[in-house]
N, C-alpha and C positions, 0 to 999 in steps of 0.2 A: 511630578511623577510619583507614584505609590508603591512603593516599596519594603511597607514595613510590617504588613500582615505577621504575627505569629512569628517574625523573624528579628524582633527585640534585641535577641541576645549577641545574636552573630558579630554587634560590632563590640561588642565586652567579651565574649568567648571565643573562643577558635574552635572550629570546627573538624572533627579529627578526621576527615579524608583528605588526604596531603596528597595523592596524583595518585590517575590512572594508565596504565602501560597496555596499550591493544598489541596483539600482533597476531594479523592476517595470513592463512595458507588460502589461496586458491587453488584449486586442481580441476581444470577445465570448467564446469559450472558449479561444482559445491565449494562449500567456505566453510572452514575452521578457524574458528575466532578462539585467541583465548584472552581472557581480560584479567589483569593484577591492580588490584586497587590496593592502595597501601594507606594504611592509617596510622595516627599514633596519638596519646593521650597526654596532654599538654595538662592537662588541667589535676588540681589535686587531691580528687574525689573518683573512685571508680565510675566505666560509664558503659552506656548499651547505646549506640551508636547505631540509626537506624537507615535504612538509603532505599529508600521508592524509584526505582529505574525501568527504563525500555527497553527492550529486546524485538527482534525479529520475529511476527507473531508465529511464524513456521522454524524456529529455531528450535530443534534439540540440545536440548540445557544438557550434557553430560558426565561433567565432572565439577567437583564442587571442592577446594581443599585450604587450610590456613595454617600460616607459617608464623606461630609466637617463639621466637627468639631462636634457638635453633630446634626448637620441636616442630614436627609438620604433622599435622591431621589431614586425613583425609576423611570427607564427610561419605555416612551412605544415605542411598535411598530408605525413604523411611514412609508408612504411611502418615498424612498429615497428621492427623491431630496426636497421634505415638509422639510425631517429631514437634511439637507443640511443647507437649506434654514433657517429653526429654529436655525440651532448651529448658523451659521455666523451669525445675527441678534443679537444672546444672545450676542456673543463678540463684535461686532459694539456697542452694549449698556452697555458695563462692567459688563456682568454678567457671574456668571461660567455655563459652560455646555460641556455637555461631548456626544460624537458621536463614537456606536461601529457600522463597517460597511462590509458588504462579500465584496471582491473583483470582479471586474465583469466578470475579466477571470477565475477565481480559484476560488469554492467553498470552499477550506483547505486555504484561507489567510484571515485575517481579518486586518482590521487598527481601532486604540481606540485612539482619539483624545483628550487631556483632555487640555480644555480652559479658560483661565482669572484665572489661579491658581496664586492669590496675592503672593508676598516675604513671606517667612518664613509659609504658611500655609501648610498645609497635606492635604492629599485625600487619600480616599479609594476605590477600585473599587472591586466590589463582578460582577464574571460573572458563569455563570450556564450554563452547557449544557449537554443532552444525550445523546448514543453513543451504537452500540449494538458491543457486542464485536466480533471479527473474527476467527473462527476455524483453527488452523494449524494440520499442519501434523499429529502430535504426540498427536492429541485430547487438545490439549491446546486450551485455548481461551486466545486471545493478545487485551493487552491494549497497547496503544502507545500515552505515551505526549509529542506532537512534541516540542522539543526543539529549535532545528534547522532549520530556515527556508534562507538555500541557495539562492542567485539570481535566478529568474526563466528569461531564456533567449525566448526573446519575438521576435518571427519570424515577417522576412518586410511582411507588409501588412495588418498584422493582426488588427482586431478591439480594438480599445482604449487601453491607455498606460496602462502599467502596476504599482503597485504600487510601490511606493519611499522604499525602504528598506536600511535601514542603517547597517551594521552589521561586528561586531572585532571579534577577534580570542575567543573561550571562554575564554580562561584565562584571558580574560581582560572584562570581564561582570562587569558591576560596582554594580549588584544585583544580590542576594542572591534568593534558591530554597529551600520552606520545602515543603517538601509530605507526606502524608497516605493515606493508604485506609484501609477497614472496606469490608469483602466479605463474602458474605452470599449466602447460596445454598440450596435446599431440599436435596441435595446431599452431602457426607461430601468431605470437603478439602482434596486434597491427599497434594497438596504443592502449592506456589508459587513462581517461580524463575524472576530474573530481569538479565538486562546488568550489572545493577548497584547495589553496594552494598548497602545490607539491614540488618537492625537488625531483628533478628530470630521473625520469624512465631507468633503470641501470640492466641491459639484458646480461643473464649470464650464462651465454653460448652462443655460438657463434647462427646458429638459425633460429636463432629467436623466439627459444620455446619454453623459456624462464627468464623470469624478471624480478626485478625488487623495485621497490619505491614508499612513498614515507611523505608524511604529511609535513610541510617544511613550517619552520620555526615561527613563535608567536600564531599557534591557530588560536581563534576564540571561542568561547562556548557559546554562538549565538547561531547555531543551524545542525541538523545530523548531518554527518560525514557520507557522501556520496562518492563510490565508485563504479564508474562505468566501464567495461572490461571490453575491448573488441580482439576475436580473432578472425585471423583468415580463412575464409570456407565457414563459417560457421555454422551452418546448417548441416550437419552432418549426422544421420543416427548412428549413437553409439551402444552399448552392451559392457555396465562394469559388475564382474562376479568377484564377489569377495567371500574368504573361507571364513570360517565359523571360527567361535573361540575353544583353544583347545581343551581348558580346563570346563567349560559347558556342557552340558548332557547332550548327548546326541538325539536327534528329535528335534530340539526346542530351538528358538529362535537364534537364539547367539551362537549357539550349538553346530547348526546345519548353512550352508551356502547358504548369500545372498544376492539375489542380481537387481541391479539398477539400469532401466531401459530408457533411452531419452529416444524421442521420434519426433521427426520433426517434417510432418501430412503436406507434399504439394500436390495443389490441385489442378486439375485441366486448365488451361489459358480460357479458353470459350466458354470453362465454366465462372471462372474467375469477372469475367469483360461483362456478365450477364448482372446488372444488378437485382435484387428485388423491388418492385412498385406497389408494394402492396405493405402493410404490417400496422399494430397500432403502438407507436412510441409515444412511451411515458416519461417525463421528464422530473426529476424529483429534487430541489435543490436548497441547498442548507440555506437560511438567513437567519443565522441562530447570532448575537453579537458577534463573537469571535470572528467569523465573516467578513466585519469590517477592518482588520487587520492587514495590512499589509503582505503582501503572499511571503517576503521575505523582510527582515527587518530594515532593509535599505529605505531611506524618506524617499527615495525618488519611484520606490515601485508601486505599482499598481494594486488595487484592494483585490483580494480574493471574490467581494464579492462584484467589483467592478469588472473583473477579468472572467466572471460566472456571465455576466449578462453578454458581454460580446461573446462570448461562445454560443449561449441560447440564440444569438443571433444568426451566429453561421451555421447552427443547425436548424433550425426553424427555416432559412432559405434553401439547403442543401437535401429536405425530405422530399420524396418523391410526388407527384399526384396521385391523387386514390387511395392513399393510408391515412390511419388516421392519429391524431396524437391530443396528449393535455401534459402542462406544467402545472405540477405541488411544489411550494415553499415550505420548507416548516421550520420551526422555532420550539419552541413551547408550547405552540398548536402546530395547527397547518391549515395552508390555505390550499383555494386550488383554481384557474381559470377559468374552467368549463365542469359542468356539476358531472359530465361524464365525456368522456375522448367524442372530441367531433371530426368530422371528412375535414382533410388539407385543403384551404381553398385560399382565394386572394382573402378574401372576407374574414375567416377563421385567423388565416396568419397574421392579418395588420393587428387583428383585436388581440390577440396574445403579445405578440411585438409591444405595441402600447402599454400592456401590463406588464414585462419585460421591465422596460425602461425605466416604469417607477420603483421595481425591486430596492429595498437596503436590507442592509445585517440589523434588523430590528425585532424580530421576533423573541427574544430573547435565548433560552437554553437552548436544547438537542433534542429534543423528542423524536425521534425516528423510528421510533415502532411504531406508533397511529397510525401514523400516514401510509406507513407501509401494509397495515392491516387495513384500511381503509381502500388503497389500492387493490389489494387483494381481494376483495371482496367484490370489487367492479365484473360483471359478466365479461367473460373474452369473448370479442365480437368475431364471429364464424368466419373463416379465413384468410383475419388479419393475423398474425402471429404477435405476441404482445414480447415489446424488447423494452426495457427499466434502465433509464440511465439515472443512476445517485450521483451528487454531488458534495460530500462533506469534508467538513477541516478533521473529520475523523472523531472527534474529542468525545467518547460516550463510553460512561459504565456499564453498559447491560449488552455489553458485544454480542456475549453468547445467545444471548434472548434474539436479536437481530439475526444471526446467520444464522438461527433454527428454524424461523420464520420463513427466509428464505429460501434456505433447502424442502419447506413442506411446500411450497408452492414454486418449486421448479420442474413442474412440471406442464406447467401453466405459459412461462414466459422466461426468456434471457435475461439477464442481470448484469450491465457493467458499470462497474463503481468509477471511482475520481478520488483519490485523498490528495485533500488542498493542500500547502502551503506545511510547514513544522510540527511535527509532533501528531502529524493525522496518523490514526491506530491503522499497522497495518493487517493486524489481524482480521479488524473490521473491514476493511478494504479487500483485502486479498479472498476472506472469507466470504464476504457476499457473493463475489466475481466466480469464486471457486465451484460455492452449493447453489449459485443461479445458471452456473454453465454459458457463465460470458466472461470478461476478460475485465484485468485491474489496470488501473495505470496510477503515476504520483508525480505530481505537478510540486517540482521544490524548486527551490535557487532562483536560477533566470531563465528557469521552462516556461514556456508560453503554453498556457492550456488548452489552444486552440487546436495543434496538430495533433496532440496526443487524442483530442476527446473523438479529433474528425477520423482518426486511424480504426476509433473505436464502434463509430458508424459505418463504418466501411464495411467491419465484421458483420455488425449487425445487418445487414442489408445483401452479405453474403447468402446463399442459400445453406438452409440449417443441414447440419452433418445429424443425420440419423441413423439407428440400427447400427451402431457402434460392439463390435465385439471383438475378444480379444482370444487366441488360439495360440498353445505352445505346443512346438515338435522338439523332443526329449529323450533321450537313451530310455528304453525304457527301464532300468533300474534306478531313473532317478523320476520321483516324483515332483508336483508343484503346487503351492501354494500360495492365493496373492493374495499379498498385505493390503496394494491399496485400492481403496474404494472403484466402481466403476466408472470408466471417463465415460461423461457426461456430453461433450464439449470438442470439436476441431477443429482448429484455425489456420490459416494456411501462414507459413511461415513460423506459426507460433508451437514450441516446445509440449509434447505431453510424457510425462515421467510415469510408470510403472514399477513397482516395487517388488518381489515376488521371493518366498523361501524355498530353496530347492534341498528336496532331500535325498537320500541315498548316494552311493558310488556311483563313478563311472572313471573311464580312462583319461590321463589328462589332455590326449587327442579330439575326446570327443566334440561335439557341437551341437547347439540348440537353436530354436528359430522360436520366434515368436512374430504373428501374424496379424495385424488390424483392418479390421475388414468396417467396410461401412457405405453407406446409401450418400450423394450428395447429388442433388437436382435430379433424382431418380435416375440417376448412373451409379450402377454397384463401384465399389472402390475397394483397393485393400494397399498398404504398408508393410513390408517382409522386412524383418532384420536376421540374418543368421550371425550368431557369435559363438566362441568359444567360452567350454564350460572351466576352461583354464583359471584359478583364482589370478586376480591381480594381484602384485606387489605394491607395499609400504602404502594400503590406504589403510591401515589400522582395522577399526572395526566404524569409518563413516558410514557406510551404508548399511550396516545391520543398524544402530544408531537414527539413521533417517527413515528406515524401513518399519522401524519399531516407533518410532514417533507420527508417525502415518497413519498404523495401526491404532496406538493410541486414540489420536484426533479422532479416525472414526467410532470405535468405540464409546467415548465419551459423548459423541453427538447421540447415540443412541442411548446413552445414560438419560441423557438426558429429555429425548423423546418419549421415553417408556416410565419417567419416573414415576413413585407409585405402585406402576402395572406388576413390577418384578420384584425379585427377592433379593437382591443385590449380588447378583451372580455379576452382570457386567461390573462395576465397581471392582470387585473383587479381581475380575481378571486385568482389568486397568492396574492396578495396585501391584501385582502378581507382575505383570509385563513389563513394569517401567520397577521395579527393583531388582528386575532379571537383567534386563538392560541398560538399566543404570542412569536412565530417559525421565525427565522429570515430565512429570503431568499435571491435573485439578487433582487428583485425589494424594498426591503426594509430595515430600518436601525434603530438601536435602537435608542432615542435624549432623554437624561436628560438636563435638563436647572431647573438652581438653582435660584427658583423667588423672593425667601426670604431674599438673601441678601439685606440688606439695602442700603450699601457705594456700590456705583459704584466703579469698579479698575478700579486705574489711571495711565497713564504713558503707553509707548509703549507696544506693545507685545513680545518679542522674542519667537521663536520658539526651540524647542530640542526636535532633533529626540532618539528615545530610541531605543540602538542599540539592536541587534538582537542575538542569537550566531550562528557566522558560522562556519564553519570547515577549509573549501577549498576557498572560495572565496568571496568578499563582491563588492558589488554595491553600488551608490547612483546613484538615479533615481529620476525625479521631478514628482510631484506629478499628478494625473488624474484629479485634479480639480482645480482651483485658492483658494490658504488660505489668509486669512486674518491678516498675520504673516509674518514678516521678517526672513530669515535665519538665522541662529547664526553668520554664515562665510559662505563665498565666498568657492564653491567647485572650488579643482583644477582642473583644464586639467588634463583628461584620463593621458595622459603621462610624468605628472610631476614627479610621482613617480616611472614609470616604467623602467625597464631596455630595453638597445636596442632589446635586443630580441622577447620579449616580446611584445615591442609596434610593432616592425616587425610582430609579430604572430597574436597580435591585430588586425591587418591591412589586414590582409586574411578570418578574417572573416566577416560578412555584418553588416553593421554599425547600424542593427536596434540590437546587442546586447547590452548590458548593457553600456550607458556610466559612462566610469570611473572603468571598472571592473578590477582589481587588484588581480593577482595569486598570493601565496607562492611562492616563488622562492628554494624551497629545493631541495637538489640534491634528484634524482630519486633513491629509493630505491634497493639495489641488490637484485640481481633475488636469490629466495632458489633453489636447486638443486630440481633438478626435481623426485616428488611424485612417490617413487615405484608403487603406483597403476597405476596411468596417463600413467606410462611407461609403465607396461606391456597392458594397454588397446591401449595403441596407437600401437601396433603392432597386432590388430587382423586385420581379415581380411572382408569385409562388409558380406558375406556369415555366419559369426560367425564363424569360424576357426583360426587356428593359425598355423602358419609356425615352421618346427623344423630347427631354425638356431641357431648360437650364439647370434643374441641380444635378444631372451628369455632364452636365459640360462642365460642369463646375468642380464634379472629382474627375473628372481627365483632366483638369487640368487648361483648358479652353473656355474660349466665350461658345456663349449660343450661340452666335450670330456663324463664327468659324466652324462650328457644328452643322450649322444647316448650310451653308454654304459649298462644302465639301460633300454634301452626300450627292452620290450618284441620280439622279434625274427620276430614271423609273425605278429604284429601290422604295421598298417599304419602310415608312421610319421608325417600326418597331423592330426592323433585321436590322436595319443600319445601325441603328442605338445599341443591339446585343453584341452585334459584330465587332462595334468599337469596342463594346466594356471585352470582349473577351481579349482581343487584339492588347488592351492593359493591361490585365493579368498575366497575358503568355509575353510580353514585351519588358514588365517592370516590376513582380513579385514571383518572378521563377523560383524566387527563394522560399514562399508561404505557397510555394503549389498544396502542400498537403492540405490547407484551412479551405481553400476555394475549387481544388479538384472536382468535388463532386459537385456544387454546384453550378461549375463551368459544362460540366456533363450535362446535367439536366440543361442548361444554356442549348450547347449542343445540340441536343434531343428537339428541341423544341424548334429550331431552323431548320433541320432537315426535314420535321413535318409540316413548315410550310411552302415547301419546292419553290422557293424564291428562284426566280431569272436572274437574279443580278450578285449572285451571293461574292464569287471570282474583282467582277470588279469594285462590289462593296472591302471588301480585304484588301487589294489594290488602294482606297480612296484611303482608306482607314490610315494601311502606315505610312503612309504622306502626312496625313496630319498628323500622326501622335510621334513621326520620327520612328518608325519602328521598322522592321523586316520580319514578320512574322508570317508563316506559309499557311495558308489554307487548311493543309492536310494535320498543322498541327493545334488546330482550335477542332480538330473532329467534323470538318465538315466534306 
């Protein structure tokens, strides 16, 4: 195993981040994270201390502050390159100062630089930030503290380097993780579950509408920290107004009220029960190396990209007849099945199927712009709807290049992403889903990517929510203004937030309404919430905070659409917003400088970088700007520590990947035998039928001979054969209903259009032989 890339020194020097302190607020769906990393300088030469980390790509970074000995700094908002300019200067004159700053490709990475840290002194660093949290499947709301933050492989061409990440296996993290959190609801807690072990739930009151809990003892650094939050009723639209600051101008955003709208669109049953048969689904899925990784670090789990192909499986049998679809793989190219989307047919499915099965994680890097440009370029075929499913481990430098992309051609087609397995960007994830106007999901721990991807079909195959608008009724002495972008996008079940500044008086009786109206299967539709213009208590200023980071986002996506075209008026108001707010963004960066010390530090600087936890794979990467610091050591050549293989494998991919990147070298996991369900699904037929040979007798479970034996006389042995497989699905995976739902429908669908005489006593014959009791009425017939 290789573990020694650029990371020489860690076993002769100590590395000055000695533990990190989380602790979590939830208040129904937003999160207030505040994070204390504590350092201290062991060693007997001043040092600048540098730490590459992940954040939550939709986090508002809001306070930034450090604590040397009993001085406290607090940092402000600064524009970057001022706050550049500020840190270097502090250390040029021996003073301590500290620079937290976004990445310029990746909104989800940050670098916290901490400078002129004397021998033997400590520092603390307090960082703060907001977060709303994301609805899954099962009505959970997921928190997610990235732990892990993987190489991001940075395609040739791309705009400015990526950042320097240092990063060891976790088990060799040289600091220490405590967490809590503290969750509070109008609603009461049903539970809270983690990847990681926790010490039991502690409510604190008696209806169960606050809780505490904490990550229990000995966690490791080898997975991000996953919280899954359920309350009771959970779908409920709420209305949070929060008052302005009062030292703020009135007018301006921190200034003036802010409301936070959650709605949460149900739709008709008859419209819901109606699927789509029509549309052209594009399949896009990483095989970049990383892919052959393990989804989680356990030997026993399955590859990410072995758990890729059985899902192309069950989507491939679960598409409708009459749409039409193609799969792209891409690496460091891309490939693609068909030179353009062909009609679903028996013929089309097996030959894609076949190419399926030979997929590996062999491509090498991440290139996911091509393909996506190349896709984009395909004609949409007249009155298929084009829906995008991505699949990646997330791991790419040029995020923002990607979600701009796909915001310019959403108008085109649906977008829902997949981030695999540790350390997948969710910025990139969350982003593609958000400006394609389809929905994100994250396949970590011991999620099986099967249900989540088929929930996402489901959507997709929903009828599209059009002519979405949004309508407020307002005192009329208070006016409105909305921060965020316009929705795109409704999902039934699924969460949409609204952001909006309201200005002027009103009574603290009064009341507003805000109104969503919208087209779905050409039935007008609309959502009413009336709330009170009442501010809430004790939520500080979260929601002006997330309201103005929304704002942000969009702004900057238009920075960067027009750049060139304009005079840097948007900049400027980015810059202007997020130092009024206090909101970090691309154009700016937090800069503490500690003016108070008296003794200048003396003596060189050394530099230590503060490793990362990876899982799969670590990088060193030199930095996107010149430091004012020496290295600790000389990194080696890419292939001082590589095997021939390796460095072979290296050498096929384009040299703008990570220099110096360094695989595990573990042998490749053995394959488990192949999932009784996956089997009997890989033998339907695209029409939704099933053939009565031996290899279904064989995944029921039975001989041929007791297969044919049992069927009913006059039954057809193409209903008898589907009759059985469904009668197994509904008898003996009620647990993976989600994975085969739909294509137990299309099953369904296909019996009822051949008005079989015998369907009653085919059902009858069926749970005799499989042992089952399964009723007629609940296979949909």
């Amino acid at each position: 195993m290789m573990n020694r890339c650029g990371l020489l020194t860690l076993q002769k020097e100590p590395v000055p981040l000695k533990s990190i302190e989380v602790e979590l607020e939830v208040r129904d769906h937003v999160a207030t994270v505040v994070s204390t990393l504590n350092y201290e300088n062991k060693e007997d030469k001043p040092l600048e201390a540098v730490f590459v980390f992940p954040l939550p790509g939709d986090a508002a970074v809001c306070h930034f502050s450090a604590k040397i000995g009993q001085t406290q700094i607090v940092a402000e908002v600064k524009e970057k390159q001022k706050a550049r300019e500020e840190y270097d200067d502090a250390l040029s004159s021996g003073q301590q100062a500290f620079l937290l700053e976004e990445s310029d490709q990746s909104p989800d990475i940050f670098s916290l630089s901490v400078g002129s840290l004397p021998p033997g002194e400590s520092a603390s660093i307090r960082l703060e930030y907001v977060t709303e949290l994301s609805v899954q499947a099962d009505d959970g709301l997921r928190f997610c503290l990235p732990a892990v933050l993987n190489p991001r492989y940075q395609p040739q061409g791309s705009e400015g380097a990526g950042v320097q990440v240092t990063s060891v296996p976790a088990s060799l993290v040289p600091y220490s993780l405590s967490f809590s959190a503290r969750v509070s609801s109008p609603r009461p807690i049903s539970k809270v579950e983690s990847n990681c072990s926790l010490d039991p739930l502690q409510y604190l009151n008696t209806d169960q509408t606050q809780a505490t809990v904490k990550l229990a003892a000995g966690h490791k650094f080898d997975r991000d920290v996953e919280l899954l939050i359920y309350y009771k009723d959970a779908h409920q639209p709420t209305a949070v107004v929060e008052a302005g600051q009062a030292s703020a101008e009135p007018g301006s955003l921190m200034g003036d009220s802010v409301v936070m709208v959650s709605l949460y669109p149900e739709f008709p049953q008859s419209v819901m029960s109606s699927m789509a048969s029509c549309g052209e689904f594009v399949f896009l899925m990483d095989r970049s190396g990383s892919m052959g990784c393990p989804i989680t670090n356990s030997k026993q789990q399955e590859t990410r990209i072995s758990s890729a192909r059985d899902t192309l499986l069950l989507l491939l049998k679960s598409l409708p007849m009459g749409c039409y679809f193609n799969i792209y793989s891409f690496g460091s190219g891309y490939e693609h099945i068909f030179p353009k989307s062909v009609e679903y047919s028996q013929q089309t499915m097996e030959e894609a199927l076949k190419k399926v099965e030979q997929m590996e994680a062999n491509l090498g890097g991440t290139e996911i712009l091509q393909p996506l440009k190349h896709i984009y370029s395909q004609p949409c075929i007249p009155n298929q709807p084009r829906q995008l499913f991505v699949f990646t481990d997330g791991e790419v430098g040029n995020t923002k290049e990607v979600i701009d992309l796909v915001k310019k051609n959403s108008g085109s087609h649906r977008c829902f992403s997949f981030g695999i397995g540790e350390g997948a960007s969710s910025a990139l994830i969350n982003g593609m889903a958000k400006e394609g106007g389809g929905h994100a999901q994250f396949i970590t721990g011991t999620d099986r990517m099967q249900p989540k991807v088929m929930q996402s079909l489901r959507f997709a195959l929903q009828p599209a929510v059009v002519d979405i608008s949004v309508t407020w009724d307002l005192p009329k002495e208070v006016s409105v203004t909305v921060l965020s972008p316009p929705i795109t996008a409704l999902f039934q079940g699924q969460r949409s937030l609204i952001y909006a500044q309201l200005s002027g008086q009103c009574s603290e009786a009064a009341e507003g309404c805000v109104t969503v109206k919208y087209s779905l299967a050409g039935h007008p539709s609309e959502n009413q919430l009336h709330f009170s213009l009442s501010p809430a208590e004790d939520t500080g200023l979260t929601v002006h905070r997330l309201g103005a980071r929304t704002l942000i986002r969009s702004l900057e996506m238009d920075e960067r659409e027009n750049r060139g075209q304009q005079d840097g008026g948007v900049k400027e108001k980015v810059v202007q917003l997020s130092v009024q707010s206090g909101v970090s963004s691309s154009f700016t960066a937090f800069i503490a400088v500690n003016k108070d010390n008296s003794e200048m530090i003396q003596g060189p600087l050394v530099r230590r970088n503060i490793p990362t936890p990876r899982v799969f794979a670590m990088a060193c990467r030199k930095m996107a700007r010149p430091m004012l610091c020496m290295d600790a050591a000389p990194f080696p050549a890419p292939s001082a520590f590589m095997p021939n293989s390796m460095a072979k494998c290296e050498r096929t991919t384009k040299e703008s990947i990570f220099r110096g990147v360094v695989h595990d070298m573990a042998a490749a996991p053995e394959q488990p035998p192949r999932d009784p369900l996956l089997h009997l699904v890989s033998l339907q037929g695209a029409s939704g039928c099933w053939l009565l040979d031996p290899a279904l007798a064989t995944a029921l479970g039975k001989t041929n001979e007791e297969v044919e034996k049992s069927k009913p006389e006059k039954a057809n042995s193409e209903v008898w054969a589907t009759i059985l497989a469904l009668i197994w699905l509904h008898g003996f995976k009620m647990d993976a209903k989600d994975e085969w739902e739909l294509l137990a429908m299309k099953a369904a669908s296909w019996l009822r259009a051949q008005n079989a005489p015998c369907v009653t006593e085919c059902v009858d014959a069926g749970n005799v032989l499989l042992g089952c009791s399964v009723k007629k009425e609940a296979l949909g017939l």
